[in-house]
C-alpha positions as CSV (number, residue, x, y, z in Angstrom):
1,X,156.1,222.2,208.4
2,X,154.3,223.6,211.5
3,X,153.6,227.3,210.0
4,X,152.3,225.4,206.6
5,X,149.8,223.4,208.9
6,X,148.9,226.7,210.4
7,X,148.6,228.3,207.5
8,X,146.4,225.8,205.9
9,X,143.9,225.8,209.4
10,X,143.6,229.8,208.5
11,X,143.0,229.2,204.9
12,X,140.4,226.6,205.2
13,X,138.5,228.9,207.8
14,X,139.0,231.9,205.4
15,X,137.3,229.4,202.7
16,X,134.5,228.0,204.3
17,X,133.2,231.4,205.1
18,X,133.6,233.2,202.3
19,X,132.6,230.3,200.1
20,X,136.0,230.7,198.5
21,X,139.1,228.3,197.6
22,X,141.2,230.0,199.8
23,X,143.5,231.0,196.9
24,X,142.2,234.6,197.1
25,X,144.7,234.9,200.9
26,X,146.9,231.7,199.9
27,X,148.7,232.7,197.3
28,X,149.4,236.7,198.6
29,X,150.8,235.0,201.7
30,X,152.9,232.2,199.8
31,X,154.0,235.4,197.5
32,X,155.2,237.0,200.7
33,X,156.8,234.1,202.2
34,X,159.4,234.4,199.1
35,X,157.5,231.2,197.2
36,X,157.6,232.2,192.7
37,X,154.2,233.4,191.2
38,X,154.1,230.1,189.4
39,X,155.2,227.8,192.3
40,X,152.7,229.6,194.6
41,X,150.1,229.2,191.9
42,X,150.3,225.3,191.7
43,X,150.3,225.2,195.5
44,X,146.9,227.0,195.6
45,X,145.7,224.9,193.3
46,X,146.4,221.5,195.6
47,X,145.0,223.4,198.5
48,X,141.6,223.8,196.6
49,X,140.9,220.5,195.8
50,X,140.6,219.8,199.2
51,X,139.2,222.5,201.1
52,X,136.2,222.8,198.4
53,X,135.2,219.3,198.2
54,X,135.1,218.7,202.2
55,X,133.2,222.3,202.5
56,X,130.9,221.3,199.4
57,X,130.1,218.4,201.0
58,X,129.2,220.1,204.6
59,X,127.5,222.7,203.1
60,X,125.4,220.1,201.2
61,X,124.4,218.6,204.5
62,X,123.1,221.7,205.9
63,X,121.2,222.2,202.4
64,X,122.4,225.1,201.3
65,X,124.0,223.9,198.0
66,X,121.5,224.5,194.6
67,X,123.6,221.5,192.9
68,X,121.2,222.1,189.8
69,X,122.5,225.4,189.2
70,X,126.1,225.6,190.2
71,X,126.7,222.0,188.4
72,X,125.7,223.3,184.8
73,X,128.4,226.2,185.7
74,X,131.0,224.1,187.1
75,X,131.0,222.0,183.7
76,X,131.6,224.8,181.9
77,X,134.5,225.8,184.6
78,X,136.2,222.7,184.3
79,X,136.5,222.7,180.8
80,X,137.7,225.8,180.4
81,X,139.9,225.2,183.9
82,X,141.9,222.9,181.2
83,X,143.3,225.3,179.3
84,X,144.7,227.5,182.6
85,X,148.5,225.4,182.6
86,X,149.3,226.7,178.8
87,X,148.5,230.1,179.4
88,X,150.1,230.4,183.1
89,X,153.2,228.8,181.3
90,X,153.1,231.9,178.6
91,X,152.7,234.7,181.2
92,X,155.0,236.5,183.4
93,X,154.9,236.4,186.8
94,X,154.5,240.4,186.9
95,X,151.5,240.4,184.6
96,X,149.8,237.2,186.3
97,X,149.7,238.9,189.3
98,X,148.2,241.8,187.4
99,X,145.6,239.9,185.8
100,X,144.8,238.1,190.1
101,X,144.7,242.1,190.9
102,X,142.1,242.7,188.4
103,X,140.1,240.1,189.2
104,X,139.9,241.1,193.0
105,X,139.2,244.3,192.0
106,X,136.0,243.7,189.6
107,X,134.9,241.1,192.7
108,X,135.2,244.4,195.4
109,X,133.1,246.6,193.5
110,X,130.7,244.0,192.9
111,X,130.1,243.4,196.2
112,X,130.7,246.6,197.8
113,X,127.6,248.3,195.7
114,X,124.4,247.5,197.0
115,X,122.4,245.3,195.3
116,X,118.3,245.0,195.7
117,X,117.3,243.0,198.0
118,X,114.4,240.9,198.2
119,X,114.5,240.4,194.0
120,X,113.0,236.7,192.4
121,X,116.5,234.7,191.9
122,X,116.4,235.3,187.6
123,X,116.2,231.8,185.7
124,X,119.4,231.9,183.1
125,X,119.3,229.1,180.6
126,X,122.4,226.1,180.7
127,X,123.6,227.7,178.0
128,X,124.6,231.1,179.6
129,X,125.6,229.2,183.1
130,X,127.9,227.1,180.9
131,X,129.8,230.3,179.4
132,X,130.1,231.7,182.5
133,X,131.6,229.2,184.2
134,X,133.8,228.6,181.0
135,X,135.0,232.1,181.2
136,X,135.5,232.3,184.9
137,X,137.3,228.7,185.1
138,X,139.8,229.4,182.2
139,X,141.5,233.0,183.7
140,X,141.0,231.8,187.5
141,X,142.8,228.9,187.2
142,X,145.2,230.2,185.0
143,X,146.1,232.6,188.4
144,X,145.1,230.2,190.9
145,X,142.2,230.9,192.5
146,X,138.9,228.6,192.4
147,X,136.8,231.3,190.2
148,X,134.7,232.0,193.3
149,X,136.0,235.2,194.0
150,X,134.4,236.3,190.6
151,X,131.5,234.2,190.2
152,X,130.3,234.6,194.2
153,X,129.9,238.5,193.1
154,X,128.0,237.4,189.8
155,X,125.5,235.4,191.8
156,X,124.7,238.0,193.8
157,X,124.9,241.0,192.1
158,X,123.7,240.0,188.4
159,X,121.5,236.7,189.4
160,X,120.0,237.8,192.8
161,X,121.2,234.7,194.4
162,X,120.9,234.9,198.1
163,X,124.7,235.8,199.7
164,X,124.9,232.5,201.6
165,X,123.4,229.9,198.7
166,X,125.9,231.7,196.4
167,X,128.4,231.0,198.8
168,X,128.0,227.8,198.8
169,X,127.6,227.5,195.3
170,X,131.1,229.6,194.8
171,X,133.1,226.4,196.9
172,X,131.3,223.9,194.6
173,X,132.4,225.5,191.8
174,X,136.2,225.2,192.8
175,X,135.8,221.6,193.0
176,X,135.1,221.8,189.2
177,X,137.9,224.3,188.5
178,X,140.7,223.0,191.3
179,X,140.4,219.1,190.0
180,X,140.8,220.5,186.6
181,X,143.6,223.4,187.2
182,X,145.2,220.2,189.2
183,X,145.6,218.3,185.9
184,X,146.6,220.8,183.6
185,X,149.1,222.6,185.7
186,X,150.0,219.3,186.5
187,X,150.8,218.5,183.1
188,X,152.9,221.5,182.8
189,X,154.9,221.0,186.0
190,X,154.0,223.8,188.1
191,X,152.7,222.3,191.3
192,X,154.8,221.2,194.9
193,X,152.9,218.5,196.0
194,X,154.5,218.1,199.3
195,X,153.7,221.6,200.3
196,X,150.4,222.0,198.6
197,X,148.7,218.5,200.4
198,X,150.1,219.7,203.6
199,X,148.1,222.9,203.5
200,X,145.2,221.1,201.8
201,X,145.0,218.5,205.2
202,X,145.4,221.2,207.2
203,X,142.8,223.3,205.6
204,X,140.1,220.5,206.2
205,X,140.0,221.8,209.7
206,X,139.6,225.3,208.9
207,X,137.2,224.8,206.4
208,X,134.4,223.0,209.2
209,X,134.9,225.7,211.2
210,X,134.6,228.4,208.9
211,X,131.0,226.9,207.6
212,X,130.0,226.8,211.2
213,X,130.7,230.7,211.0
214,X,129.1,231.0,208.0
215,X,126.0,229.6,209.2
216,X,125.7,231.2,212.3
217,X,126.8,235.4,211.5
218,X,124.2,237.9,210.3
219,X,124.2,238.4,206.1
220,X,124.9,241.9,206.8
221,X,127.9,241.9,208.7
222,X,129.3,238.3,206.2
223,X,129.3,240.6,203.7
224,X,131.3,243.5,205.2
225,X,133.6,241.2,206.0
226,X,133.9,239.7,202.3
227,X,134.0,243.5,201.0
228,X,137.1,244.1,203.6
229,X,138.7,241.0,202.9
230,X,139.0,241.8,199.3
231,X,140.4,245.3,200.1
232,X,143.1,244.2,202.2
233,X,144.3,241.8,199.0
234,X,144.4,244.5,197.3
235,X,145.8,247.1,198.9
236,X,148.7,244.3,199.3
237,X,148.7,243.6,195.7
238,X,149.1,247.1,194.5
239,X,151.9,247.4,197.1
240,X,153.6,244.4,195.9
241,X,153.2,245.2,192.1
242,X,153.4,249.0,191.5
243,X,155.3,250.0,195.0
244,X,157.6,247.7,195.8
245,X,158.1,246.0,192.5
């Protein structure tokens, strides 16, 4: 019990600063503590619902959060968030974490190439925000993560959102996905409860200190950080799937 309410402090923290779910570092970890793909999957999923709603909701009091925007997409996440317990249920564990690997992947190179700065945010019609957060919440819940790995990178990089305003707009979006992962994984019996509100409560704790971070480190060095974080999953991943397989 204790190292699950650690583990959930770290998570949260790890979440509200990178404007994540938290199941980007959850689930590598719960993978390494001996937990099933599938199991750890669920868990993630539990953790999310709370760590992005409490975060949403400080980061909309510091008025950072373009509700507007990020609503449309989140929509479009949640329905297609529906859909992630059938296809989790017709994949292997091997080639699930394969798919989470691919994902983290596209999300470094994203990030780690410069994009312009100082570029007009581009003005994409509900339409196209509706698809992409279809897309995006369909596969990432299917793997258990929030979608904000991906669509953080797609903000930035494609839409010229500012890093922090798409960070905050990446932990809104989980709430769309996380609630809607919840019910279809729920559905297909995949989640542990007890294990996945323990790290959630904990995570609430992490997650107001990791906006306060957020808020307070220079754009420049948040983003090293995001492009290092994302590396060290990897490197992990590639160990875990290819190496020692």
């Amino acid at each position: 019990m204790t190292e699950l309410i650690f583990l959930g402090i770290g998570v949260g923290t790890v979440a509200g600063f990178f404007g994540i779910g938290g199941g980007g570092i959850l689930i590598p970890i719960l993978l390494f503590l001996g937990f099933g793909t599938k199991e750890a999957i669920g868990i993630s999923i539990v953790q999310m619902v709370f760590s992005s709603i409490y975060g949403s909701y400080l980061n909309y009091k510091k008025g950072t959060l373009d509700i507007v925007m990020i609503t449309t997409i989140g929509i479009g996440g949640f329905v297609g968030a529906l859909m992630s317990g059938k296809v989790t249920a017709n994949f292997s564990d091997k080639n699930l974490e394969i798919i989470f690997l691919s994902f983290m992947v596209f999300a470094l190179l994203k990030m780690f190439f410069k994009t312009k700065e100082n570029i007009v945010q581009k003005d994409i019609n509900r339409t196209t925000l509706f698809v992409i957060g279809f897309v995006i919440g369909a596969i990432s819940m299917t793997i258990g993560v929030g979608g904000a790995l991906v669509l953080v990178p797609i903000l930035v990089g494609f839409l010229h959102v500012k890093l922090k305003k798409a960070i905050s707009a990446g932990l809104f979006f989980v709430v769309f996905s996380s609630i809607s992962g919840l019910i279809s994984h729920s559905l297909s019996c995949h989640i542990d409860f007890e294990t996945g509100i323990t790290i959630g409560i904990a995570s609430l704790f992490g997650v107001y200190f990791g906006i306060i971070l957020k808020d307070r480190v220079n754009v420049i060095l948040q983003k090293r950080l995001l492009v290092g974080f994302y590396f060290l999953i990897i490197i992990y991943l590639i160990d875990r799937i290819f190496i020692h397989a």
